[in-house]
C-alpha positions as a Markdown table, in Angstrom:
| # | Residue | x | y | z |
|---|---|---|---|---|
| 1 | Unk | 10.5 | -6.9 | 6.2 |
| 2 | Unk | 9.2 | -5.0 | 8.9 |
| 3 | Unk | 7.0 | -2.9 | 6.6 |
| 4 | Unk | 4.7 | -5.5 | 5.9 |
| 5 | Unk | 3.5 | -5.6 | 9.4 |
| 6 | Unk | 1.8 | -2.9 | 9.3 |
| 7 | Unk | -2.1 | -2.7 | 10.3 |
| 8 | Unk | -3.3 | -1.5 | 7.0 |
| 9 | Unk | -1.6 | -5.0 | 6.0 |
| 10 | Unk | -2.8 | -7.6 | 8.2 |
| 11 | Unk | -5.8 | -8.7 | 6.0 |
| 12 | Unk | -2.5 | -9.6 | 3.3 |
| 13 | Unk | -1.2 | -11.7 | 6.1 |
| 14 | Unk | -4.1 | -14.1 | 6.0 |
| 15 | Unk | -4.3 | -14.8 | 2.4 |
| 16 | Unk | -0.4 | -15.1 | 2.3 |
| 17 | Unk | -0.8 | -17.4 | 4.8 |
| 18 | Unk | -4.0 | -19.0 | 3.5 |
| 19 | Unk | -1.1 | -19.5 | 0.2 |
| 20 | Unk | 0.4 | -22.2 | 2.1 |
| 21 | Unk | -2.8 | -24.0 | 2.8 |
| 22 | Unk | -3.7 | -24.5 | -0.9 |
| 23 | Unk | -0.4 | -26.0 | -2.0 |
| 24 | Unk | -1.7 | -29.4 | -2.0 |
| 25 | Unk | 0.6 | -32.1 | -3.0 |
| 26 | Unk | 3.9 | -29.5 | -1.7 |
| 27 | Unk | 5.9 | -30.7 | 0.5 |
| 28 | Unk | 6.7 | -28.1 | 4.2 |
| 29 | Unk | 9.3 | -26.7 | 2.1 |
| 30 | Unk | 7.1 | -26.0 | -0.8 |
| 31 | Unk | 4.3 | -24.4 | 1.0 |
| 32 | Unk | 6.7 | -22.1 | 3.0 |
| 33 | Unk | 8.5 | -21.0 | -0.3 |
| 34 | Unk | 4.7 | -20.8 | -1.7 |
| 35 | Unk | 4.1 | -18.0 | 1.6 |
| 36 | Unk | 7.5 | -16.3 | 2.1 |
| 37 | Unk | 8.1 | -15.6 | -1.7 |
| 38 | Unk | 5.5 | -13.4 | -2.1 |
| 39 | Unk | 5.3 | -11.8 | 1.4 |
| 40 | Unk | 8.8 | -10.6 | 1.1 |
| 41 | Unk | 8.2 | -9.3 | -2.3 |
| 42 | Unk | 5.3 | -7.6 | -1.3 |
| 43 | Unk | 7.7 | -6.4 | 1.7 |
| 44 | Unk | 10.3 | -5.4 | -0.4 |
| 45 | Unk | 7.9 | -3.3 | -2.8 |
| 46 | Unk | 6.6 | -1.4 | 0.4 |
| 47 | Unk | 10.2 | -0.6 | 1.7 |
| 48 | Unk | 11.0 | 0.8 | -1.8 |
| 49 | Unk | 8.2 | 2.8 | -2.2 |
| 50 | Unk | 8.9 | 4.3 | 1.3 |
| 51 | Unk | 12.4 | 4.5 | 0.6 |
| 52 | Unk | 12.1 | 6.3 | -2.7 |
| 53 | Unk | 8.9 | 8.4 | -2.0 |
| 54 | Unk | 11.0 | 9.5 | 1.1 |
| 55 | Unk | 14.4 | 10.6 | -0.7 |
| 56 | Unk | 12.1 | 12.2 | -3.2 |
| 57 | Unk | 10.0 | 14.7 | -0.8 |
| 58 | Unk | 12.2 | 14.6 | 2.2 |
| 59 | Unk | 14.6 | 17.5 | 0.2 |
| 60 | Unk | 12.0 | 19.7 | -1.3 |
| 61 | Unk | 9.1 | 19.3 | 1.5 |
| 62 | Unk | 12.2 | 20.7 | 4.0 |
| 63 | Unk | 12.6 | 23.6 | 2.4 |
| 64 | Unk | 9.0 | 24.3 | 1.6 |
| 65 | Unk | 7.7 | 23.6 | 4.5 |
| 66 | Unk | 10.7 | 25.1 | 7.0 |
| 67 | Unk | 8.7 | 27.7 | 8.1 |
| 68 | Unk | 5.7 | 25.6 | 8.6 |
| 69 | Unk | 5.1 | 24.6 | 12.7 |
| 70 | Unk | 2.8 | 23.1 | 14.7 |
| 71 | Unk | 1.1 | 26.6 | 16.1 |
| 72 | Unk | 1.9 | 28.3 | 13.1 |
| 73 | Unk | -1.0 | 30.1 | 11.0 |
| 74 | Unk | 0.2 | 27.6 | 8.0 |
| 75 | Unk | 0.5 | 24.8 | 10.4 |
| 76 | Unk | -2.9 | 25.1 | 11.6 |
| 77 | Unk | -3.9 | 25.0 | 8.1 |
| 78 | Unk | -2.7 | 21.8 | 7.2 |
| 79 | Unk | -4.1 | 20.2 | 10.2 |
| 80 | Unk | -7.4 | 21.6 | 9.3 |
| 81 | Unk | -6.9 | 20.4 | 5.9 |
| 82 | Unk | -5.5 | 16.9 | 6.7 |
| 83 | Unk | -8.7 | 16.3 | 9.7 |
| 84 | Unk | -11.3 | 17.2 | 7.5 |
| 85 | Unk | -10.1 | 15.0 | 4.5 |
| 86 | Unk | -9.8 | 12.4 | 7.8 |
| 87 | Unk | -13.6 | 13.1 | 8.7 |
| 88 | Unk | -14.9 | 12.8 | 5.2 |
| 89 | Unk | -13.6 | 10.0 | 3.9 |
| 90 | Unk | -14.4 | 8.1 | 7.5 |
| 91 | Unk | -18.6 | 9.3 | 6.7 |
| 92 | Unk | -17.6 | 7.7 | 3.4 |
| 93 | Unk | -16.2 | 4.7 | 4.4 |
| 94 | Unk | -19.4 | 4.2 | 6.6 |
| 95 | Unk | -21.7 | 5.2 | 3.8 |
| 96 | Unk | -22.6 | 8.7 | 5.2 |
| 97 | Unk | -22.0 | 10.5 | 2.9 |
| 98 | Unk | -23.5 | 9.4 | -0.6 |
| 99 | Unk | -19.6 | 9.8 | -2.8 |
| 100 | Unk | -19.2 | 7.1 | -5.1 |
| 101 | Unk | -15.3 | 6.5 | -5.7 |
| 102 | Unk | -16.4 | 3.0 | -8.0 |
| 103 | Unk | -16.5 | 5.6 | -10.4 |
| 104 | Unk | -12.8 | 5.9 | -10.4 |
| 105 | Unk | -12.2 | 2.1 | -10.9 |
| 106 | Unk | -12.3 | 1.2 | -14.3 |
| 107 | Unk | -8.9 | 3.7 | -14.7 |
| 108 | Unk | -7.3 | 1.1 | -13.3 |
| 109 | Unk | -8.2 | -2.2 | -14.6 |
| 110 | Unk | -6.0 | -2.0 | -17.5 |
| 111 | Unk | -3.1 | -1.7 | -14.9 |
| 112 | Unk | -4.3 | -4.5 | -12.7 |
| 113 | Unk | -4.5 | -6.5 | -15.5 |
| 114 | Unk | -1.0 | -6.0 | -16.6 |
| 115 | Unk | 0.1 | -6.6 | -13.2 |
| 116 | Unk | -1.4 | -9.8 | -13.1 |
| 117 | Unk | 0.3 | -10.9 | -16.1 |
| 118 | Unk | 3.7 | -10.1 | -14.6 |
| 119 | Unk | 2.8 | -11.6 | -11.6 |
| 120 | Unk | 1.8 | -15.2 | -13.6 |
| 121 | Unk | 5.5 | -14.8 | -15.6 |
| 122 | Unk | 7.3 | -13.4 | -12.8 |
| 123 | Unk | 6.1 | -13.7 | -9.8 |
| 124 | Unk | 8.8 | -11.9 | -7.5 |
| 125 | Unk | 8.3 | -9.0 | -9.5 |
| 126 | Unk | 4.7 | -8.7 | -10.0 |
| 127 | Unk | 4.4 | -9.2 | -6.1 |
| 128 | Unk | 7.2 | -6.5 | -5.2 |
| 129 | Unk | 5.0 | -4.4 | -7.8 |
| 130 | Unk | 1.9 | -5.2 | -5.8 |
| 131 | Unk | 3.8 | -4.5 | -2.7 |
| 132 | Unk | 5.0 | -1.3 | -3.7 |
| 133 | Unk | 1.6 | 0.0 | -5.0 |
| 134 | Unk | 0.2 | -1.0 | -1.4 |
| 135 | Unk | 2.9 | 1.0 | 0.6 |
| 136 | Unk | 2.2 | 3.9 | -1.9 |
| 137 | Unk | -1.8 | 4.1 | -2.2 |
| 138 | Unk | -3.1 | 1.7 | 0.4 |
């Protein structure tokens, strides 16, 4: 549960939380089933992205990157990767620098459109889905 607090989720808090607000006609227990459901899915999804993603690269990325320190010549590198790719997308983010990435959208509407339909059948699992997808590329 603790996944989903982190900062790059606290805009989710407020429309989970804005969920209980629109259950007219529930009752207390209803509109906290109507929040909680969905927030621990999406909580759920996150920890099993970590979880998985982390099993997967934690064996290989230790023995490919062993030799790999913090004042090391490869080390460096990275850094110098990883800060630039920082800087840029920032200047993009504030419209600096003219990189349209709305180009890239339409690949995923047919996903997001097949999540949405799980999520109206099942909801537990489309959320968790949702959740884990957020954990992984949010």
């Amino acid at each position: 549960m603790a996944s989903f607090f982190s900062p790059c989720v606290f805009p989710l808090l407020l429309t989970m939380l804005a969920r209980a607000g629109s259950a007219e006609g529930l009752g207390p227990r209803g509109r906290f089933r109507r929040t909680v459901v969905p927030a621990r899915a999406h909580a759920e999804g996150a920890g099993a992205f970590v979880l998985i993603f982390g099993a997967l690269v934690a064996p290989v990325g230790g023995a490919v990157f062993e030799q790999v320190t913090f004042t090391s010549t490869a080390g460096r590198l990275v850094r110098l990767i990883v800060g630039v790719s920082l800087v840029v997308l920032g200047l993009v983010q504030l419209e600096r620098l003219p990189i349209l990435l709305r180009q890239l959208e339409p690949a995923t509407h047919g996903f997001l459109r097949r999540q949405a339909r799980l999520r109206r059948r099942r909801p537990v699992a489309g959320y968790s889905l949702f959740g884990y997808l957020l954990a992984g590329f949010g």
